[in-house]
C-alpha positions in Angstrom: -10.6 11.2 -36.1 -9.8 13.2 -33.1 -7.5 16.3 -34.1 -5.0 18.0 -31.1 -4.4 21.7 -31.5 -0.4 22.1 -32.0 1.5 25.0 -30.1 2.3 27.0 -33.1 5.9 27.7 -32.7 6.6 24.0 -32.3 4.4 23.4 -35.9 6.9 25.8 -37.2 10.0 24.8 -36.3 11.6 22.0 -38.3 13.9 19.4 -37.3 17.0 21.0 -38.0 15.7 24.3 -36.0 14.9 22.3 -33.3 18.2 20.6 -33.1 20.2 24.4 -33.5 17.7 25.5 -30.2 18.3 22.1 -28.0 22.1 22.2 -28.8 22.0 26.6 -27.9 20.2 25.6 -24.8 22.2 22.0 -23.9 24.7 24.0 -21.6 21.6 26.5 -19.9 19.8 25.1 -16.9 17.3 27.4 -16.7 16.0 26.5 -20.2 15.6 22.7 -18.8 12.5 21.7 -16.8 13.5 19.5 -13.8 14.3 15.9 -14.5 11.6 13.1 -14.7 12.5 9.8 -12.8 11.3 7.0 -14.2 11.0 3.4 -12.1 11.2 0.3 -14.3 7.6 -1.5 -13.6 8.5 -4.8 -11.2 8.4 -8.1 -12.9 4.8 -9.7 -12.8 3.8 -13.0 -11.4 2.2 -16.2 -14.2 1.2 -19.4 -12.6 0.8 -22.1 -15.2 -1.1 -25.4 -14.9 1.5 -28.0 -13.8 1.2 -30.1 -17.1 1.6 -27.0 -19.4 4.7 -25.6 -17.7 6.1 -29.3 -17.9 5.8 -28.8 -21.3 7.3 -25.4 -21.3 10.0 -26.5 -19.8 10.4 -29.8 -22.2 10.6 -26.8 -24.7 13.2 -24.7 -23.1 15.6 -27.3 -22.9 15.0 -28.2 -26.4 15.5 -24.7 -27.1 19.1 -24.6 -25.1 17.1 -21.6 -22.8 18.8 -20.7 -19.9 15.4 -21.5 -18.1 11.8 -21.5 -18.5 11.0 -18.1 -17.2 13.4 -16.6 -19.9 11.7 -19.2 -22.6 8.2 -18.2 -21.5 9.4 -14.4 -21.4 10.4 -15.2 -24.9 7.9 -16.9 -26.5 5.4 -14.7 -24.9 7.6 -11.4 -25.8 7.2 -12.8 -29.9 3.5 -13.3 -29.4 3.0 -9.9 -28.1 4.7 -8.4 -31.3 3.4 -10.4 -33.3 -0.2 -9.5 -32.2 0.7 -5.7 -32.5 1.9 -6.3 -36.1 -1.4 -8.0 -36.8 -3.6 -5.3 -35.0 -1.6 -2.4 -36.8 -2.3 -4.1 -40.3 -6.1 -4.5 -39.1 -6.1 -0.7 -38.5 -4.7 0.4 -41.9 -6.7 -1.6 -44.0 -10.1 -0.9 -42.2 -8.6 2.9 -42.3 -8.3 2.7 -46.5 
């Protein structure tokens, strides 16, 4: 298990503390670093075999989906979490 070495005032500070210093320093701009912009990642591409996205889209009708794409994005969206769910459990009962 890898450790990190924590700044020592931030270790300290509780919280509470920490709310009672952001909320001092919320109308002081020289206490705030420069904002960060953030772009939103562009949508990916997913080609399907033609007889599986017939099916898919079988499914997203029967589903009432708007379309397949948000069906897919769905479906594939629930997997995801579901695998991450799965993998976490994995890690904490191999940890104990």
């Amino acid at each position: 298990m890898s450790t990190r070495k924590k700044n020592k005032k931030t270790a300290i500070l509780d919280r509470e503390a920490i709310d009672r210093l952001v909320i001092s320093q919320a109308n002081d701009d020289s206490a705030w670093e420069t904002p960060i912009r953030v772009k939103r990642s562009k949508p990916a591409s997913l080609s399907l075999p033609g007889g599986l996205a017939a099916r898919a889209a079988f499914l997203a009708r029967l589903h009432r989906e708007a379309g397949v794409d948000k069906w897919v994005e769905r479906v594939v969206r629930e997997r995801v979490e579901l695998e991450e769910l799965a993998f976490t459990e994995a890690k904490k009962s191999l940890a104990s």
